[in-house]
Residue, then its C-alpha position, 0 to 999 in steps of 0.5 A: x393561800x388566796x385568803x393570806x394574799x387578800x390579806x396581805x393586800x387589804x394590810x398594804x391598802x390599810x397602811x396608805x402603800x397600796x391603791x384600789x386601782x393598783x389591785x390586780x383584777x382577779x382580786x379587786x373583787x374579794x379585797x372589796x367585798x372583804x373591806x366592805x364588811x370590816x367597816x361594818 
């Protein structure tokens, strides 16, 4: 279930309708690190 969430975050990042900043901080961490190893 916490997978689907970051997910869904990293999408509304993606398209331009979420911030970093607005990420909760229990899962800034996780969408960072899952971010961090798309672009690579």
């Amino acid at each position: 279930m916490e997978e689907i969430i970051i997910n869904a975050i990293i999408a509304r990042i993606q398209a331009e309708q979420m911030t970093i900043e607005q990420v909760p901080l229990p899962y800034r961490e996780q969408v960072l690190a899952a971010m961090e190893g798309d672009d690579q």
